[in-house]
DOTI-949752 format. One line per 10 residues: number of its first residue (from 1); their letters; for each residue x, y, z of C-alpha. Coordinates in nm, 4 decimals, padded with zeros to 6 digits, m for minus. Example, Ala and Ser with C-alpha at 12.3 -4.5 7.8 and 13.67 -1.06 7.14 Angstrom:
! DOTI-949752
1 = as = 01.2300/m00.4500/00.7800 ~ 01.3670/m00.1060/00.7140;
END
This chain:
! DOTI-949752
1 = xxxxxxxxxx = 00.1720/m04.7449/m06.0008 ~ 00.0502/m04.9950/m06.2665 ~ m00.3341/m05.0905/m06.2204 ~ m00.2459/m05.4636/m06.3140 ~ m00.0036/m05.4746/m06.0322 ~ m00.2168/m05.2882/m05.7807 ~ m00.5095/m05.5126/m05.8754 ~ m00.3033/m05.8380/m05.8218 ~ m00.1752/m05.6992/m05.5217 ~ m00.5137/m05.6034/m05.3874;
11 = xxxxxxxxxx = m00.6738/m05.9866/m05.4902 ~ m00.4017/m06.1539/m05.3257 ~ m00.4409/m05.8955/m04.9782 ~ m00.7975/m05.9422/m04.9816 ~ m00.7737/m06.3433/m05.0389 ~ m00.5509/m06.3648/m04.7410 ~ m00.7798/m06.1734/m04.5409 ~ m01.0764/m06.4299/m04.4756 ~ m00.7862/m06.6515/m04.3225 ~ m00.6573/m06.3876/m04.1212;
21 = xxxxxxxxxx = m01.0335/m06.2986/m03.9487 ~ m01.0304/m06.6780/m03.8861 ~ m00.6964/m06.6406/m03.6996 ~ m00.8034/m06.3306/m03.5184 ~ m01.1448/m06.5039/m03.4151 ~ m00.9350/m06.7436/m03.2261 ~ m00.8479/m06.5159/m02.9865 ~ m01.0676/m06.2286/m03.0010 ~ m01.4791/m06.1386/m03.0352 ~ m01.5589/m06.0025/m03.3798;
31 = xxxxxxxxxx = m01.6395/m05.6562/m03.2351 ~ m01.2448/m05.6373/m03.0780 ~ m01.0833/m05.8049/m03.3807 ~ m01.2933/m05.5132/m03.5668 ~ m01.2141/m05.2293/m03.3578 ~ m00.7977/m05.3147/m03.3564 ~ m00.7987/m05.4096/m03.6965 ~ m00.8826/m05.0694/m03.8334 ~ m00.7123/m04.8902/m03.5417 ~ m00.4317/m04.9906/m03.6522;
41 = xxxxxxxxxx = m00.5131/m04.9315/m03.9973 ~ m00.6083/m04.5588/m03.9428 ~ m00.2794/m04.5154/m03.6649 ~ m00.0918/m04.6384/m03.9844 ~ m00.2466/m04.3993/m04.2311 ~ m00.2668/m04.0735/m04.0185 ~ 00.1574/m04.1108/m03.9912 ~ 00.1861/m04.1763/m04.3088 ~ m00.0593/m03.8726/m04.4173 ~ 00.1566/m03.6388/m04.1606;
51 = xxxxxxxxxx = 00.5044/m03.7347/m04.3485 ~ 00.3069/m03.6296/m04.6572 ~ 00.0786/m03.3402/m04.5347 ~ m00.1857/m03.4670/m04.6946 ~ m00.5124/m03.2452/m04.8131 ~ m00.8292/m03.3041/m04.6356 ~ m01.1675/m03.3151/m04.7958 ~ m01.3604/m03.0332/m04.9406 ~ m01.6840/m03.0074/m04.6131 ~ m01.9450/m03.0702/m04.9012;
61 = xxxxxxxxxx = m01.7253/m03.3828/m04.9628 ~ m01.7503/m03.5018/m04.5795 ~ m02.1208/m03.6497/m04.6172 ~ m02.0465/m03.9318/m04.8979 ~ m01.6972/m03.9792/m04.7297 ~ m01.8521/m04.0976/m04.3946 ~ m02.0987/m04.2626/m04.5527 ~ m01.8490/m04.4849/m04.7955 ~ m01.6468/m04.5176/m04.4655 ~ m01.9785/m04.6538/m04.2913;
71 = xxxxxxxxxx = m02.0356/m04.9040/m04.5816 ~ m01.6882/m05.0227/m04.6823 ~ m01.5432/m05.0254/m04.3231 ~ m01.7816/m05.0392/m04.0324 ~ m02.1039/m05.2465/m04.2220 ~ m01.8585/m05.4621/m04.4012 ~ m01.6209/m05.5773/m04.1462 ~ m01.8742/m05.6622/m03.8751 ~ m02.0712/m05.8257/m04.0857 ~ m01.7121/m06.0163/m04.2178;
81 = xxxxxxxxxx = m01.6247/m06.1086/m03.8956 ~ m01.9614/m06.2263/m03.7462 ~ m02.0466/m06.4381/m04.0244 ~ m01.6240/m06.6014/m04.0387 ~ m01.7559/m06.7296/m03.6794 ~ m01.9610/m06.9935/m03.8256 ~ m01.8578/m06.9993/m04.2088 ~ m01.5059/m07.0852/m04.2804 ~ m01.2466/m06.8831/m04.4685 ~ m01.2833/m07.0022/m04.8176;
91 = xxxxxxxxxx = m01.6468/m06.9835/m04.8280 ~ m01.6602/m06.6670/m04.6787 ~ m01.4880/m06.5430/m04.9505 ~ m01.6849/m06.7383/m05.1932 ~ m02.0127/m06.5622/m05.0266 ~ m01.8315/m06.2214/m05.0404 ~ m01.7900/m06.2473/m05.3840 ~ m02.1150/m06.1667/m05.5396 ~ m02.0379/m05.8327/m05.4858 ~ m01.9135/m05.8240/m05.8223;
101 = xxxxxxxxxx = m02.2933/m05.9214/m05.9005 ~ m02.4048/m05.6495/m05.6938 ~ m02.1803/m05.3820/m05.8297 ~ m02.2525/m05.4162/m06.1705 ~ m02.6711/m05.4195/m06.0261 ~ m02.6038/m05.0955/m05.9054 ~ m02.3812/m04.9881/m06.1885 ~ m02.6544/m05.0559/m06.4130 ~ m02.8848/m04.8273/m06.1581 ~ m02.6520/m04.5267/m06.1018;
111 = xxxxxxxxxx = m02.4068/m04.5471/m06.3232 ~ m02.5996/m04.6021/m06.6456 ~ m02.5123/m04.9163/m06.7340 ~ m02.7178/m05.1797/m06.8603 ~ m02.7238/m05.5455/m06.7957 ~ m02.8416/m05.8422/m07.1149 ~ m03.0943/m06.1064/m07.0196 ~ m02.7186/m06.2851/m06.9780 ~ m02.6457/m06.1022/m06.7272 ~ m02.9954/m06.1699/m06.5002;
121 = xxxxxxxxxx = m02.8764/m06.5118/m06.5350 ~ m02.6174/m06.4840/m06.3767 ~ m02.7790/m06.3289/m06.1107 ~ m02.9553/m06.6146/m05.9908 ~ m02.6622/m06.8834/m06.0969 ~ m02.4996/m06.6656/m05.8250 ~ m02.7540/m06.6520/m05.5864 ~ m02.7960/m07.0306/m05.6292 ~ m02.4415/m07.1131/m05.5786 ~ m02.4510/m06.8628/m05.2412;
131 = xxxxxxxxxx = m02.7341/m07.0427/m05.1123 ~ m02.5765/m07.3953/m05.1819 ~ m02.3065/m07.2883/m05.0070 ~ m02.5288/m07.1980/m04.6746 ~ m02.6536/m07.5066/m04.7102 ~ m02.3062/m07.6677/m04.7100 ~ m02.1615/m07.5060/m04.3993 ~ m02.4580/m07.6579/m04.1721 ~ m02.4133/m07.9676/m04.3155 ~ m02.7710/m08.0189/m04.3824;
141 = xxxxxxxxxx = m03.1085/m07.8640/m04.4948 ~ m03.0875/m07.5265/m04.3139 ~ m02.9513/m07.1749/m04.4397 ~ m02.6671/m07.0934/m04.2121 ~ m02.7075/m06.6845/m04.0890 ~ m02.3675/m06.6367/m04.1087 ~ m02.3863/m06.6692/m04.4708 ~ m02.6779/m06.4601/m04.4885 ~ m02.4554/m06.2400/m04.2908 ~ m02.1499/m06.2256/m04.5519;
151 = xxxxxxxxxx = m02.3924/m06.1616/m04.8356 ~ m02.4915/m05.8191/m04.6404 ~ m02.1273/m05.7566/m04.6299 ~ m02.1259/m05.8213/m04.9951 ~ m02.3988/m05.5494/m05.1003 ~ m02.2463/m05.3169/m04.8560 ~ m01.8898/m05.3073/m05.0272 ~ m02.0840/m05.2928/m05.3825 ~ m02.2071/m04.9653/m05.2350 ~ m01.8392/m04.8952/m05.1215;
161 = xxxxxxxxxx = m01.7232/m04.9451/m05.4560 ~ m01.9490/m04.7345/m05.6304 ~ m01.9314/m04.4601/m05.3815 ~ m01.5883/m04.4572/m05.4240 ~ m01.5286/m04.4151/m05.8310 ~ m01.6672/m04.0740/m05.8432 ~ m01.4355/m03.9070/m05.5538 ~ m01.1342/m04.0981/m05.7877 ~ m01.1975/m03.7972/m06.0651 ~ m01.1097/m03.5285/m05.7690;
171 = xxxxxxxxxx = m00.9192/m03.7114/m05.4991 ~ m00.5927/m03.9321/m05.4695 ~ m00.6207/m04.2798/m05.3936 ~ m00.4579/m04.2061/m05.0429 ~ m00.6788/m03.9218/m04.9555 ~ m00.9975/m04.1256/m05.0130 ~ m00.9173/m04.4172/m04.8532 ~ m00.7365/m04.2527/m04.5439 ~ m01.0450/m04.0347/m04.5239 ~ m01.3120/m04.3032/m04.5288;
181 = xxxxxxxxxx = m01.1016/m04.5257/m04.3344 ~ m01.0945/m04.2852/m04.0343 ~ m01.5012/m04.2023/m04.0713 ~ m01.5599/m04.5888/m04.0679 ~ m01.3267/m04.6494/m03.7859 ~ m01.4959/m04.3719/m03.5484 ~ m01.8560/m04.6166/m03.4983 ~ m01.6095/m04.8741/m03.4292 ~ m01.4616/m04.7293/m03.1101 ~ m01.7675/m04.8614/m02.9093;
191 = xxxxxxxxxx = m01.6306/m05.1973/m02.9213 ~ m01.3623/m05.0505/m02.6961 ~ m01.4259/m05.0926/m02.3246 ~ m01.2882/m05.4170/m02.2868 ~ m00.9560/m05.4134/m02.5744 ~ m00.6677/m05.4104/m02.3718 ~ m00.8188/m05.6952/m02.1704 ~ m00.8613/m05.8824/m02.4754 ~ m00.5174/m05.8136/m02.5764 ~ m00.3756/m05.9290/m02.3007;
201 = xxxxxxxxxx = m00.5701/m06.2753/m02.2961 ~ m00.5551/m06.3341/m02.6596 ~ m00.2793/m06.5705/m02.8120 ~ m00.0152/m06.4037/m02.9893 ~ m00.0822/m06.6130/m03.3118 ~ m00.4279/m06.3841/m03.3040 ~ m00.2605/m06.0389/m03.1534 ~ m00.0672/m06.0859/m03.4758 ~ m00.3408/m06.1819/m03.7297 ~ m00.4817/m05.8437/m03.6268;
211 = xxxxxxxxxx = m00.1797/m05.6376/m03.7078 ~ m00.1723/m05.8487/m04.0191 ~ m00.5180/m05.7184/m04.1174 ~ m00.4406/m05.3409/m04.0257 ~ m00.1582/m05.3379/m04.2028 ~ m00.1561/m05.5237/m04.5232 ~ m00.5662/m05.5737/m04.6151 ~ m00.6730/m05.2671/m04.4904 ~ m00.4487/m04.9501/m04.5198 ~ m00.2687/m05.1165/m04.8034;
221 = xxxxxxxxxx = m00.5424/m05.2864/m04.9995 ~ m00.7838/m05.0060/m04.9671 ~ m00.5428/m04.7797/m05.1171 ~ m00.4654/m05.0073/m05.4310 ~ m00.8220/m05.0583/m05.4696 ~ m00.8665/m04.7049/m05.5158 ~ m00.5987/m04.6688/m05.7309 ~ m00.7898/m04.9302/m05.9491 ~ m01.0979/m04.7347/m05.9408 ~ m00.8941/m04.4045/m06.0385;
231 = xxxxxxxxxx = m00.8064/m04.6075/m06.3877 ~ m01.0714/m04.8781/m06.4445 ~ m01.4716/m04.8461/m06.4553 ~ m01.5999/m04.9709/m06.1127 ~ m01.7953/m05.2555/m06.2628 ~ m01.4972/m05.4049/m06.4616 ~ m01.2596/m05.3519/m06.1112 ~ m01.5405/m05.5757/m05.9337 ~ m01.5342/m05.8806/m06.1891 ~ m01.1428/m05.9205/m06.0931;
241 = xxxxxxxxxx = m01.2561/m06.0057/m05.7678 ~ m01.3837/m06.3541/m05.8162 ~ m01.0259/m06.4019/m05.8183 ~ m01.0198/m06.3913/m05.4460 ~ m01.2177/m06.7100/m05.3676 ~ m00.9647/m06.9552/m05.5450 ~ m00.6928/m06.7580/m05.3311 ~ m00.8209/m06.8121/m05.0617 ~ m00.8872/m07.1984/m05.0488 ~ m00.5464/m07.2826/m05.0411;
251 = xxxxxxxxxx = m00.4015/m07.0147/m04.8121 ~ m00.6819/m07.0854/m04.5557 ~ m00.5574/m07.4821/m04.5943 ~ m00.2379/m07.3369/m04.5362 ~ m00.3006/m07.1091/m04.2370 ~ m00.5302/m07.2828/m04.0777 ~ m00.5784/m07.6376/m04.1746 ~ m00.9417/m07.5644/m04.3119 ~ m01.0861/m07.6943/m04.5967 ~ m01.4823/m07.6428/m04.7283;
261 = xxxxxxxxxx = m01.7458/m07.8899/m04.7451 ~ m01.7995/m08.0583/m05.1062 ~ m02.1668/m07.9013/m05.1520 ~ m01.9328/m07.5565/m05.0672 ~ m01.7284/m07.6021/m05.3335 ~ m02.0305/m07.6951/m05.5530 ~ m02.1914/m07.3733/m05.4336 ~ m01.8613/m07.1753/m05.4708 ~ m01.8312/m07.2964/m05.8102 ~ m02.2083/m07.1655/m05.9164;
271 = xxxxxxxxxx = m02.1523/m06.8191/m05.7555 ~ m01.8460/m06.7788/m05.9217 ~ m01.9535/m06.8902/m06.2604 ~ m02.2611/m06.6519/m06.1960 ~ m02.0237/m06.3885/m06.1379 ~ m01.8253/m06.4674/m06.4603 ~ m02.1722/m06.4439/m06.6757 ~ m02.2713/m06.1511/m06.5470 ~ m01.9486/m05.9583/m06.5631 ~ m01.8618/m06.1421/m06.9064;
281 = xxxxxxx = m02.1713/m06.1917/m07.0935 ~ m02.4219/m05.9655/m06.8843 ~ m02.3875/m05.6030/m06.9984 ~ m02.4622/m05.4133/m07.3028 ~ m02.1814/m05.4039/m07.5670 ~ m02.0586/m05.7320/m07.4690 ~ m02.0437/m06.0377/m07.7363;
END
């Protein structure tokens, strides 16, 4: 598969995704929208693994795995949905996306790169623009916790991400994902007690939102994300993302009829140009 088109695939899957936690919200708690979402995902996954036997991981591999899965599915996605309860869809995503900031932090920690004075910069343009947008979604002079909220989400996918590139030299995108998919869904299962209930109340508009988000955003988009990270350095992957938040304006209008504040959209605008610095002008070797 071509990177370019897995990337573009993955942006546009991920964009749609903030609109599609909104829709689920509607219906369901963030720990049930949480818990179906990725059963679903891993139901998918383990029949498609059986139709094509796939390898499991080495044991001395199983640590990291369930660790990735812990960051990139169960810290990530509760945090997601908690903080898309009071933050709408596109600035959720705009929020979400300083994890490119994040990444290329701890790219520049583990990985050995190294960031320019540019590239600090950015950091707190990006910051800035995340706290304007806080500001933005209270409509007034407090920070709103669900934004603090997404940011955690943030960092924990950064941590994903770079957890992730190394396994890419050993396993196939499938097997990675599949496997931290299933370690990340298992601390999920105690939102349980209470699903089928849920499912029965819950409109069908959000039932199906949910499947949407199994489907296509998780077991999908996890997968072409790691095919990214098999070809492209995890801190170049990242910058693409930025992508997301101008995706998902218009499909949240779309969806749902939502549109961020004008001091969001300010804030949006910083983070994402803070992003841009740092993932343009911020790291050595770049002119």
């Amino acid at each position: 598969m071509n990177p370019h088109f897995s990337l573009g695939l993955t942006v546009l899957l991920w964009a749609s995704a903030f609109a599609g936690v909104r829709a689920g919200l509607q219906g369901y708690g963030p720990g049930h929208l949480t818990v179906l979402r990725f059963l679903v995902a891993s139901i998918a996954l383990a029949g498609y693994a059986g139709v094509v036997r796939l390898r499991l991981p080495r044991l001395r591999d199983l640590p990291p795995l369930v660790l990735a899965g812990l960051l990139g599915i169960t810290t990530y996605h509760i945090a997601l949905n908690v903080g898309e309860t009071t933050v709408t869809a596109g600035s959720a995503a705009l929020l979400v996306n300083t994890a490119p900031v994040f990444t290329a932090l701890l790219a520049t920690a583990f990985l050995g790169e190294r960031l320019r004075v540019a590239g600090w910069v950015g950091i707190g343009v990006s910051f800035l623009g995340a706290a304007i947008i806080g500001v933005g979604e209270r409509r007034g002079l407090s920070f709103e916790p669900g934004a603090l909220l997404l940011l955690g989400a943030a960092f924990a996918f950064s941590l994903y991400a770079i957890l992730q590139r190394p396994f890419m030299q050993r396993y196939t995108p499938l097997q990675f994902t599949a496997c931290a998919m299933w370690a990340g869904t298992v601390p999920l299962l105690v939102f349980l007690p209470g699903l089928l209930e849920a499912v029965r109340s819950a409109p069908a508009s959000s039932t199906l939102a949910a499947l949407y988000l199994g489907l296509f955003p998780s077991a999908v988009a996890y997968i072409t994300w790691a095919h990214v990270l098999s070809r492209v350095p995890a801190s170049t992957a990242a910058s693409f993302l930025y992508l997301v938040s101008p995706l998902t304006i218009p499909i949240s209008w779309l969806w749902l009829g939502e549109t961020p504040s004008g001091l969001s959209l300010l804030g949006g605008a910083l983070t994402l140009l803070g992003v841009v610095i740092v993932n343009t002008r911020g790291r050595e070797g770049q002119r």
